[in-house]
N, C-alpha and C positions, 0 to 999 in steps of 0.2 A: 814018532814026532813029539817033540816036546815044546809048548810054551812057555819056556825060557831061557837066559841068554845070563853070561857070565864075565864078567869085566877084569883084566889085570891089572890092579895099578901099582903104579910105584910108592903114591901115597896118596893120604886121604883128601888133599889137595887138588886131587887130579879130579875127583870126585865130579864138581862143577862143569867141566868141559865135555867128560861124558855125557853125561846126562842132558846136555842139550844138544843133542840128537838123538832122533826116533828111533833109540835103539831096538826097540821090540814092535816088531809091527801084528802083533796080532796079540791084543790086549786079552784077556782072557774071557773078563766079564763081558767081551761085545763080539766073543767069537766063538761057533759051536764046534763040535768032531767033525773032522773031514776038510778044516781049512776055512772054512765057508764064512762069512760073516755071519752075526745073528740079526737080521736087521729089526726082532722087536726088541733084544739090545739097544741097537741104535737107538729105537725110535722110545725107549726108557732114559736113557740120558739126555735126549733132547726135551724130557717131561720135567727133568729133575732141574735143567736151567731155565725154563719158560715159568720153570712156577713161582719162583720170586721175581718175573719181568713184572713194571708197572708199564702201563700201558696208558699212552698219552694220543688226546686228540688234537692236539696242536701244539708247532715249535715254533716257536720264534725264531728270527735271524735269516742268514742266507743261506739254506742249505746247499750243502753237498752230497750227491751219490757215488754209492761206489755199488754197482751193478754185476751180479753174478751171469756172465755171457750163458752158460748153461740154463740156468732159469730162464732170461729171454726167450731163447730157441721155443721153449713150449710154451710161453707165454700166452702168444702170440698164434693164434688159430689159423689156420692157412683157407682162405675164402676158396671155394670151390668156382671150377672154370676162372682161374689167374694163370698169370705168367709170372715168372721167377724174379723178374724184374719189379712185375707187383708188390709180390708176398715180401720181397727186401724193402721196397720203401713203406708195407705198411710196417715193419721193425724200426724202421728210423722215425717212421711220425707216432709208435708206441710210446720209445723215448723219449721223444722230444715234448710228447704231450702228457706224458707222467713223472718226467726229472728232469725235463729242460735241458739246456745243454752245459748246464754247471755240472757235470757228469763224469763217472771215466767204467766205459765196459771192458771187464776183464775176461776175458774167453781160456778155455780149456787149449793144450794144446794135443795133439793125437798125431798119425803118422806112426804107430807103433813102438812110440817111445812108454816105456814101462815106468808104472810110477803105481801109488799109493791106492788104485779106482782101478787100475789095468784090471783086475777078475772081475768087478762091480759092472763095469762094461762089457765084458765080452757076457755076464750073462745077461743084462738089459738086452744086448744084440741078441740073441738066443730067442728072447722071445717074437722075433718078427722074421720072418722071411724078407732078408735085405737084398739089395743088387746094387751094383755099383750103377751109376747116370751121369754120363756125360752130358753134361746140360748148358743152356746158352739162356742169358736174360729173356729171350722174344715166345720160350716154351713153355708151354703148361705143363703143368705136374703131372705125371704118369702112376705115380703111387701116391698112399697116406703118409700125410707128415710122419707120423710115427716108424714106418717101415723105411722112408727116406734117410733118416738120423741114424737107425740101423745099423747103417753102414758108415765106418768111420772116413773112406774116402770121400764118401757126400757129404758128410758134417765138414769134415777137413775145407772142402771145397767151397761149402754155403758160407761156412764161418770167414775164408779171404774174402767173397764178394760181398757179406755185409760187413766185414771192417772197412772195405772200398767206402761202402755207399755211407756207413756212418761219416767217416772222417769228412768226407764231402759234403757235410753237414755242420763240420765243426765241432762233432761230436770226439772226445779220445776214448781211445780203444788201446787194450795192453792183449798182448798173448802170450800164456806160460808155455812152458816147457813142459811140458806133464801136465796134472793136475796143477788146478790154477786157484785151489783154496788159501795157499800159503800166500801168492801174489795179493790176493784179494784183499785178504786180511792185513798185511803191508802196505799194501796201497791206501788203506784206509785209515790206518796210524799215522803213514807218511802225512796227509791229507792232515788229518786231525790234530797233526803238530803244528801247522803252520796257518792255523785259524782258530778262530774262536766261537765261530759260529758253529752249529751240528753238523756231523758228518753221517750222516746213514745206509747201510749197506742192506742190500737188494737182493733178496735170494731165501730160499727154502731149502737147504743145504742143514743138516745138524753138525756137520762140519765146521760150518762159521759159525756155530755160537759158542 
């Protein structure tokens, strides 16, 4: 196995249009032997751009969020003896009562489509003994949030019924196709171009920074 990748071009011009694409997906310095990521890699590159962040305790203007749908999920503590129905609307009154509804949550999509997180996932799932749950708003939870999410058919699932209940709220909601850091990130330029006031993006992701 070799980390790296070798381009043909016709000429030096073509240069630009390669190169904006992910050509190499497993960057050297953020990845070990055996394929694996190195997540104190990761967690080095995410030191290297916090350490010139200024850090400010008040903005002026109207803000806007752009909400990583992943970080919510764990946000958000799930009260012991609730029903489904609960644990969702306390997600929408989390939102509502920490970025209002000048918002937009952007969620991961899953269902086995492969992207960028597909191995960072299945080993996250590795660590819980998942099962799939067929579940209805009026039930109480039968496992820990943690072993719930697990499994991507629960997430898949949790994540329609709280886009339901956000939107019914007023709140928007986007869903990628795969991983949804690119979305995120887009959504937030988009956003940022067409105001003048802050836009600030939501999430503990070293991805989005």
């Amino acid at each position: 196995f070799f980390n790296r990748i070798t381009c043909i071009l016709n000429s030096s011009e073509e240069m630009e249009f390669y190169l904006s694409f992910e050509l190499s997906s497993e960057p050297v310095s953020l990845f070990k032997s055996g394929e694996m990521r190195s997540a104190q890699g990761k967690a080095k590159l995410g030191e290297c751009f916090r350490k010139d962040v200024k850090y400010v305790d008040h903005v002026d203007g109207v803000l806007s969020y752009i909400v990583d749908g992943g970080y919510l999920l764990h946000k958000c503590i799930w009260p012991t003896n609730s029903t489904y129905r609960s644990v969702l609307n306390l997600y929408v009154q989390f939102v509502l009562r920490h970025y209002g509804k000048n918002v937009i949550v952007v969620f991961d999509g899953y269902g086995g489509i492969n992207c960028t997180k597909t191995a960072t996932r299945k080993m996250q799932a590795s660590k819980f003994a998942s099962q799939k749950i067929s579940f209805d708003l009026d039930m109480m939870p039968v496992t820990k949030q943690e072993e719930f999410f697990g499994d991507e058919t629960n997430k898949t699932n949790f994540i329609c019924k709280l886009m339901e209940f956000l939107k019914a709220e007023g709140i928007d909601v986007k869903l990628a196709i795969g991983d949804a850091d690119f979305l995120i990130v887009s959504t937030a330029l988009d956003v940022a171009a067409n105001t003048e006031d802050p836009v600030i993006l939501a999430g503990n992701d070293t991805d989005l920074q």
